[in-house]
C-alpha positions, 0 to 999 in steps of 0.5 A: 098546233096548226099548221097553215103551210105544210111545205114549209114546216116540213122543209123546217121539220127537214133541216131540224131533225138534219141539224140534230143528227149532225149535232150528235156525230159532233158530240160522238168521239169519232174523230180520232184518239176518242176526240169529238168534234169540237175537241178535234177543231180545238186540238187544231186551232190551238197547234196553229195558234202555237204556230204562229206564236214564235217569237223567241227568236225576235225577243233575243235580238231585242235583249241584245242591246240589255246584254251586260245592263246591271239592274236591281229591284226588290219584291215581295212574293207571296208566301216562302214556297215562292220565295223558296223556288225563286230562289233556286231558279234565280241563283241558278240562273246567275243572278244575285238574290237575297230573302229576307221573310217574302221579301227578295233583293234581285240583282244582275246582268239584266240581259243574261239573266233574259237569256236563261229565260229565252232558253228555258221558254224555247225548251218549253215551247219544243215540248223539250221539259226535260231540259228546263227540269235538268237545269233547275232540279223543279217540275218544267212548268212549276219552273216557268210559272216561277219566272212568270211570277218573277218577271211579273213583278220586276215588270211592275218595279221596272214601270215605278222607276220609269226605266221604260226600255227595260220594262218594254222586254221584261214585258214582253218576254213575260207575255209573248215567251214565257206565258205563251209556251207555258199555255201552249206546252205540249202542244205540236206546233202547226203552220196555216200554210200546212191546213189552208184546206182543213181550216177554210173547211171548218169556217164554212162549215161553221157557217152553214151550220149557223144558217142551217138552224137559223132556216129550220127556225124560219121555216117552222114558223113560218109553218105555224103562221108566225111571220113578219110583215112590215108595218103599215104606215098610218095615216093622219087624219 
C-alpha cells in the first residue's frame, strides 16, 4: 500500500484504532447488572417508551358511552387449547359465551366487558401480574395474549358488520392497552422529563460515533490517494 500523505492516514489511522476500543467498552458488560452498552441504551429507550404509552385512563372514558351496549358476535379460534382459555377468561369476565368445536357465540355488555380488559391491562402495565393470574387462575400473560386474541377477532366482526364506533374501541383497547402493557410487561416505566440529559447524551453521542467513522474512513483514503475530485466539464469541439 502507498501511502501518499501520512498526516492524514495517521489522523485516519488515529480515529480508527479510537473508534474500535470505544466499540469494544460498548460491547463489555460494564454498565450495570452485567448489561452492555447497547442493552443499558435499550433498557432505557423501552422504560421511556412505556412512559409514554398510558392511555388507559383515555381508553376508559371512551368506554364510558359503551357502558351497558349488548353486542354479540361469533368466531372461530384456532384450535380447542384456545377455544378452552377464552373460555374461561370470557365467563370470568361476565360474558355470555358458547363453543361449539373452535367456533364461540360471544354475547354481552360490550362496555363492561371492556372494563375487565382496561383492569386487567392496568394491572399489567404496573408489572402487578399477580392480580390478572388471582382473578382468572392462567398465567398473567397467557391471559392477555388470550384477550388479544379475542378482541382481535371481534374487531374484524365488528368491521363486516359496520358497526364503526364499536370496532373504533375494541381496536384501540387491542392495540394501545392490551398489546401494549403485554410487550412492555415487567418493565419500569420512565418519563422523558426524568432523563432529558441521559437521553440527549446518548443522541449526541450516537452521532459523533457515526462521524467518528465516517472521518477515519475519509482520512485513510485519503492517506492512500483515494479522493474525489470533481469533473471536469468537456468541451465541444
Amino acid at each position: 500500500m502507498i501511502i501518499v500523505d501520512k498526516q492524514a492516514f495517521s489522523i485516519g489511522t488515529f480515529l480508527a484504532i479510537t473508534f474500535c476500543g470505544v466499540l469494544v467498552l460498548i460491547f463489555s458488560p460494564i454498565y450495570g447488572a452485567g448489561r452492555t452498552g447497547l442493552q443499558f441504551s435499550d433498557d432505557i429507550f423501552n422504560k421511556l417508551s412505556k412512559g409514554s404509552s398510558y392511555f388507559i385512563p383515555q381508553l376508559q372514558e371512551e368506554n364510558a358511552a359503551f357502558r351497558g351496549k349488548p353486542f354479540a358476535v361469533t368466531f372461530e379460534m384456532e384450535n380447542a387449547e384456545q377455544v378452552e382459555t377464552a373460555l374461561d377468561v370470557l365467563s370470568t369476565a361476565g360474558a355470555q359465551v358458547r363453543a361449539k368445536g373452535k367456533s364461540m357465540e360471544v354475547s354481552g355488555d360490550l362496555g363492561g366487558l371492556i372494563d375487565k380488559v382496561l383492569v386487567d391491562s392496568d394491572h399489567m402495565y404496573n408489572n402487578d401480574g399477580k392480580a390478572v393470574t388471582a382473578i382468572y387462575g392462567l398465567d398473567e400473560l397467557e391471559v392477555m395474549e388470550t384477550w388479544w386474541q379475542i378482541l382481535e377477532r371481534v374487531d374484524k366482526k365488528l368491521k363486516q358488520a359496520k358497526l364503526i364506533e364499536e370496532e373504533k374501541l375494541v381496536h384501540a383497547v387491542k392495540n394501545k392497552a392490551v398489546e401494549t402493557t403485554y410487550n412492555f410487561y415487567a418493565i419500569q416505566p420512565e418519563h422523558i422529563g426524568e432523563k432529558v440529559l441521559l437521553v440527549a447524551g446518548l443522541l449526541a453521542f450516537y452521532v459523533l460515533y457515526t462521524l467518528w467513522w465516517g472521518f477515519a474512513i475519509f482520512f485513510l483514503f485519503m492517506g492512500v490517494g483515494l479522493t474525489m475530485h470533481k469533473a471536469k466539464v468537456r468541451k465541444e469541439i
